[in-house]
C-alpha positions in Angstrom: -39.9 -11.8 12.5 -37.1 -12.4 14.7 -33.9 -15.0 14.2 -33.6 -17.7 16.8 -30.4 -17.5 18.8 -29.7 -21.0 16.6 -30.4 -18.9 13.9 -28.0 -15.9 14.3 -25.0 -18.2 15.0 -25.3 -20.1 11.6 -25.7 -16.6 10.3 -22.3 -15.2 12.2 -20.5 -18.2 11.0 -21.2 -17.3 7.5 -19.5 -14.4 7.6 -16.0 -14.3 5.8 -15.1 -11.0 6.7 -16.0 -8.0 9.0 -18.4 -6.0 6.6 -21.1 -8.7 5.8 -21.7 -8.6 9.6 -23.8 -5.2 10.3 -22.5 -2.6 12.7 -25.4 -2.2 14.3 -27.2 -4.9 15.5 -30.7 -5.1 14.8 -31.8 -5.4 18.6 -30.4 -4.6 21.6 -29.2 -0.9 23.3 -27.5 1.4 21.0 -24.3 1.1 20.6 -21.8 3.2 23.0 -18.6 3.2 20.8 -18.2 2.7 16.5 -16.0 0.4 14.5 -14.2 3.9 13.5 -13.2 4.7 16.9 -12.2 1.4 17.9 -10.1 0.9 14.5 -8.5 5.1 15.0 -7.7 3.7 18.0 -5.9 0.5 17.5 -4.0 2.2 14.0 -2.6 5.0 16.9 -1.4 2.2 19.1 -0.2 0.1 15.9 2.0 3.3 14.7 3.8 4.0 18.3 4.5 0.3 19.1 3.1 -2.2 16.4 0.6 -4.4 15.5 1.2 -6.5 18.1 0.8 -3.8 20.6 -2.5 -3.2 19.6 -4.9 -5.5 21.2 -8.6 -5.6 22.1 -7.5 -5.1 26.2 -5.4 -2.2 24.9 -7.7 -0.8 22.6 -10.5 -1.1 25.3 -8.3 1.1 28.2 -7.5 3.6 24.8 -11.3 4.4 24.4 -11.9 4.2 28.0 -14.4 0.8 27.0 -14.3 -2.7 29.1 -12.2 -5.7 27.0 -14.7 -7.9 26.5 -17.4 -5.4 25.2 -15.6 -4.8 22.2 -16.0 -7.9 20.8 -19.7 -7.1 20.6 -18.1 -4.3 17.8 -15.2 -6.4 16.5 -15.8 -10.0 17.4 -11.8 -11.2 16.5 -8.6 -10.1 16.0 -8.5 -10.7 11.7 -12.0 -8.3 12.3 -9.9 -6.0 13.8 -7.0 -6.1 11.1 -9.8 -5.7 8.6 -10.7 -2.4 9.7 -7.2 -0.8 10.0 -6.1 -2.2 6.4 -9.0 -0.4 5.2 -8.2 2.6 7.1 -5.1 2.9 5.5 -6.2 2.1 1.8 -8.5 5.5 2.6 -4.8 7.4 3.0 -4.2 6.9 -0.6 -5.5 10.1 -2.4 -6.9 9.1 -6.0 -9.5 12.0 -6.4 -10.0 12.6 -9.8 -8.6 9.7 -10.9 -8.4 8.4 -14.3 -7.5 11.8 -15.2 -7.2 10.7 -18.8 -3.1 10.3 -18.8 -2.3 7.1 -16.8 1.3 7.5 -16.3 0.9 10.2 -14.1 -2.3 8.3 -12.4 -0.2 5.4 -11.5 2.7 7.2 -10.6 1.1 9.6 -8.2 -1.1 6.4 -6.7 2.2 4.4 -6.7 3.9 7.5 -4.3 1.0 7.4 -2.1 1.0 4.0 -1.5 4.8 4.0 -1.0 3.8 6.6 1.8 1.1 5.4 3.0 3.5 2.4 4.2 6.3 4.6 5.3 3.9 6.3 7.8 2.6 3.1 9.3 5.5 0.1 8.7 3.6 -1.9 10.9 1.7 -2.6 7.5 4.6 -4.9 6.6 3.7 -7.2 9.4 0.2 -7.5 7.9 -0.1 -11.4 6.5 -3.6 -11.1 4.5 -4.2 -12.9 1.0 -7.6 -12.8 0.7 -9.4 -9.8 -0.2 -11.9 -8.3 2.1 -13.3 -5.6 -0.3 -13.9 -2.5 2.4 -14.9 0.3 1.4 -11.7 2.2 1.0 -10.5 -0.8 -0.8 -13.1 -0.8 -3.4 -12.9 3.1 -3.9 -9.5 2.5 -4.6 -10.4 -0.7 -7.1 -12.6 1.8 -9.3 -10.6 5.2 -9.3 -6.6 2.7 -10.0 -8.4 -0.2 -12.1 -10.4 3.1 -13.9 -7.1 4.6 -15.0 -6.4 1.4 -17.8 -9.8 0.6 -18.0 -10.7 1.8 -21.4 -7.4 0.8 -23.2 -7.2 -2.7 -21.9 -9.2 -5.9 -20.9 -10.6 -6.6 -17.5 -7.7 -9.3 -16.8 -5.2 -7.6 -18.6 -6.1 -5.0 -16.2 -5.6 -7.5 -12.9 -2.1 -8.8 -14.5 -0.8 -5.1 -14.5 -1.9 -3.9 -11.5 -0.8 -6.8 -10.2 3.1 -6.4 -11.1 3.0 -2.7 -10.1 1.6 -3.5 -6.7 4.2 -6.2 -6.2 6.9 -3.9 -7.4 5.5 -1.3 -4.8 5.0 -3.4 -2.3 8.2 -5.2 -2.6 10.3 -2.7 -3.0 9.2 -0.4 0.2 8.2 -3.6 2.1 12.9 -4.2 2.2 12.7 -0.2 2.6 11.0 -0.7 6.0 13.3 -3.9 6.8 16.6 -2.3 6.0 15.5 0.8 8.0 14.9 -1.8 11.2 17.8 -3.8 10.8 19.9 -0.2 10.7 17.9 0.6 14.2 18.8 -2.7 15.4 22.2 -2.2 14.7 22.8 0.8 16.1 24.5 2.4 12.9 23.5 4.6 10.3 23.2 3.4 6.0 26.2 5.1 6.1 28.4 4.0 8.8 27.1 0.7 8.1 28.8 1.1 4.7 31.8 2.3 6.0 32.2 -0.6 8.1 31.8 -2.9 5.2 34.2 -1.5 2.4 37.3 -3.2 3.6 34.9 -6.5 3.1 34.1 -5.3 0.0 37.3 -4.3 -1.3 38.7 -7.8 -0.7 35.8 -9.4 -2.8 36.9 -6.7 -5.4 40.3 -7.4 -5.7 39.8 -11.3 -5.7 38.7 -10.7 -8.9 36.5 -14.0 -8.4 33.0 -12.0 -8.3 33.4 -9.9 -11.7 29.7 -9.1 -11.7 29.5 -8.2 -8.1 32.7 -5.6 -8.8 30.6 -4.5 -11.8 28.1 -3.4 -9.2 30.3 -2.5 -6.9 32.4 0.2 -9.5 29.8 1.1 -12.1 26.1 1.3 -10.6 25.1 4.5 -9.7 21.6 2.9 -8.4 23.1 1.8 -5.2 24.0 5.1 -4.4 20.5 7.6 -5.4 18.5 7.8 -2.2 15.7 6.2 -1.5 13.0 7.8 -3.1 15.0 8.0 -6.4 16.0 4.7 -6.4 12.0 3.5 -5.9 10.9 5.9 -8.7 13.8 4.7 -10.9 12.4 1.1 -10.5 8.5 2.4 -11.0 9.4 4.1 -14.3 10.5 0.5 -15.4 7.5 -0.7 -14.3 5.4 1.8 -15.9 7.3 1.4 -19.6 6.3 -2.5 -19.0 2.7 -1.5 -18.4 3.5 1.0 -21.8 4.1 -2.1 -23.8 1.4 -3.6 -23.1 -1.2 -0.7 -24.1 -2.6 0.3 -27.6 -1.1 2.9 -28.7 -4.1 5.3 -28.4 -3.5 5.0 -24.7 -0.9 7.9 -25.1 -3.2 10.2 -26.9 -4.1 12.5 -24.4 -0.8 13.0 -23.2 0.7 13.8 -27.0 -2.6 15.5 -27.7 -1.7 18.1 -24.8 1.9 18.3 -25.6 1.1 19.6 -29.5 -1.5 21.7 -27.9 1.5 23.5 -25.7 3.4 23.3 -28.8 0.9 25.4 -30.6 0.4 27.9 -28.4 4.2 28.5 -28.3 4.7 28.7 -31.7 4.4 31.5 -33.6 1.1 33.1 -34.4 -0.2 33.1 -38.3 2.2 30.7 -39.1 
């Protein structure tokens, strides 16, 4: 039996986010075009110009469509953001994941992310709270939420992916800023720092801001590059996440090391 037209707008108005609706509808032509080309499409024209760049007009002339009939595919814009988050959650590589030592599981998931973001910045501009549960994004829930599952609880488990996402997030999130604000001004990390040491000296030898001079002539974290400086924070963030798991969690990794151990050691000993 077929829905009344009154029928199928109470039914579109109940739908929270893009993957309740169905592609396909269950009448009319077939479709020309798929969400997948529509959303390769608008991530191409996201990563040359940004987010803003990309919109349904744009999109439309990209896959050669006509504006309005992609709303038919992707009725609104947040639709349309939907789609490309999920596109890039599928970026992040977590086959075979738990592999039974967790450090290394978050760590290479943490890179990946951090990647993932560097490749597309315009994922910085994305404002979304609420989660939309794609199917990228719940591949990604089981393999990463999988890797502590059998050593903590299922909230435990939210609490610490939480902070390492934030850290993640946060960190590459001022990565991508400080890299547009260098663009903007024209100058390299550098030159930029150059141009501020005569500022910073004079702080320095005011000798009102002893912590800040404690930064200034003892850190060496200001000065590791970028991608040491994030996995010097994610180790941090990793021993946190240690402390907070049973001891047994490290089994397999001290298990393989006395197994390496073994087989170095002399034999008939």
């Amino acid at each position: 039996m077929y829905a009344t037209g009154e029928e199928e707008t109470v039914a579109d108005a109940e739908y929270v986010n893009i993957w309740m609706r169905p592609e396909r509808p269950a009448r009319g032509p077939k479709p020309v075009y798929s969400r997948a080309q529509i959303t390769e499409a608008a991530v191409r024209i996201a990563d040359a110009e940004g987010l803003e760049a990309a919109t349904m007009r744009r999109i439309a002339a990209e896959i050669g469509a006509g504006a309005m009939s992609l709303y038919r595919y992707v009725p609104s814009r947040d639709n349309l953001v939907e789609l490309m988050a999920d596109r890039m959650m599928g970026e992040i590589d977590v086959t075979g994941m738990p592999s039974g030592d967790w450090r290394a599981d978050l760590t290479r998931y943490a890179d990946g992310l951090r990647a993932m973001w560097l490749r597309h910045p315009w994922i910085a501009t994305v404002q979304r709270s609420l989660p939309s549960f794609g199917p990228n994004q719940l591949l990604l829930i089981e393999r990463l939420m999988g890797v502590l599952d059998a050593f903590v609880s299922i909230d435990e488990n939210l609490g610490l992916m939480a902070m390492l996402n934030s850290y993640i997030e946060g960190t590459v999130r001022e990565e991508i800023s400080s890299a547009k604000e260098f663009r903007r001004s024209g100058l390299s990390e550098s030159e930029w720092m150059a141009r501020s040491y005569p500022y910073i000296e004079r702080l320095v030898k005011s000798g009102e801001y002893p912590i800040f001079t404690k930064i200034v002539m003892e850190a060496r974290q200001p000065h590791l590059s970028r991608d040491d400086q994030f996995r010097y924070g994610l180790q941090r963030v990793l021993d946190c996440i240690a402390a907070a798991l049973p001891s047994t969690a490290e089994l397999p990794m001290s298990a393989h090391r006395e197994g390496r151990e073994g087989q170095d050691g002399p034999a008939g000993s």
